[in-house]
N, C-alpha and C positions, 0 to 999 in steps of 0.2 A: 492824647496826653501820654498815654503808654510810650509810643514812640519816644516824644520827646524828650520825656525822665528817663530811659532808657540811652540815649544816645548823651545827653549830658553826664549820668553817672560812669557810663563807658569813660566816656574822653576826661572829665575829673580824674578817673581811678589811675588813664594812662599817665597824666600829667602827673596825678599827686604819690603813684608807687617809689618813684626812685627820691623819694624825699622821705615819705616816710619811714624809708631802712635809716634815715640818719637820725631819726627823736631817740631812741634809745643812749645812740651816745652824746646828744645833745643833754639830754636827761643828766647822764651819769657825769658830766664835765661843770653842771648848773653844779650838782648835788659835792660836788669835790670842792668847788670854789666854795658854796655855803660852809661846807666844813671848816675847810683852810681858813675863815674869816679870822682875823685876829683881835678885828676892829671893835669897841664900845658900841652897846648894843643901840647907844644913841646919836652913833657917827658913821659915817658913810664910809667903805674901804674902796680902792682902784687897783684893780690887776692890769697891769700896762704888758703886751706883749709887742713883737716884733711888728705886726699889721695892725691890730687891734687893742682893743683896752676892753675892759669888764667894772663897769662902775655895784658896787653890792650898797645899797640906800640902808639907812637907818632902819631897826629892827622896826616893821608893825608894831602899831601898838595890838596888842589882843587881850580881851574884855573876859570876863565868864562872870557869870553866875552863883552866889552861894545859895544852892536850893534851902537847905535846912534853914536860913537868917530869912531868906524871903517869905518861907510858908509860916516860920513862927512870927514874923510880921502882917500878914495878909491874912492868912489864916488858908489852912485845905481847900475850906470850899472857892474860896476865891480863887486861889492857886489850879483849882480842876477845871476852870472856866477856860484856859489858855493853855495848859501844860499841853506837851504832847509827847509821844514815843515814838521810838525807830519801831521796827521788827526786830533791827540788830539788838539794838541796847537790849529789848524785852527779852530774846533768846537767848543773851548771857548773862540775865542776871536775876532769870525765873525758870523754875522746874517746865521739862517739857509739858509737864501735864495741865501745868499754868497756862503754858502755849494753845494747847489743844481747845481751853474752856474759852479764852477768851479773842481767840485771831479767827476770821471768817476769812473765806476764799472765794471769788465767784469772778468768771471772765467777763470782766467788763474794761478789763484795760485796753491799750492801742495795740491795734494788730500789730503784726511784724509785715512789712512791704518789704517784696525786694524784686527785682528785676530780672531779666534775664533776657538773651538776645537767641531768637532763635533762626533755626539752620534755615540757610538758604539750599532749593531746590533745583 
């Protein structure tokens, strides 16, 4: 098994290295066109170039939450049955000390695997 996860992540890495130096500015040309959008957030815009086109679709719809309307409808307890927290959110928005009493730590996550090909004699 070693072998073969070994020899697939090789020939993956050779294949997928000279593509991934181009995500970054694939990134930054998505992120320029998003900006550029001129279009109603409920109509579609088209960037037409010389080879290609760039269709930008209607803005997602996106949902949230009003905590304070739902807990004063449901009630706390109910509300603590579901809720839950980042690490993140709780670190910026409770004293470290808050941190300390109430986040536990113990290795039980997934190891890290990694590979390695070694020297021939």
């Amino acid at each position: 098994m070693a072998d073969e996860l070994g020899a697939l992540e090789k020939e993956y890495a050779l294949a997928m290295a000279p593509l991934e130096l181009k995500l970054p500015r694939m990134k930054a040309l998505k992120e320029q066109l998003q900006a550029a959008c001129k279009a109603p957030a409920d109509k579609e815009w088209i960037v037409e170039g010389a080879k290609f086109g760039v269709k930008l679709g209607p803005c997602a719809n996106q949902r949230t939450v009003n905590l304070t309307a739902l807990v004063k409808k449901i009630g706390a307890a109910a509300f603590a049955k579901f809720a839950t927290c980042t690490l993140g959110a709780l670190e910026e928005n409770v004293s470290a000390d808050v941190v300390k009493v109430v986040v536990t730590s113990a290795q039980s996550g997934p190891r890290k695997l990694s590979t390695f090909e070694k020297g021939v004699a």
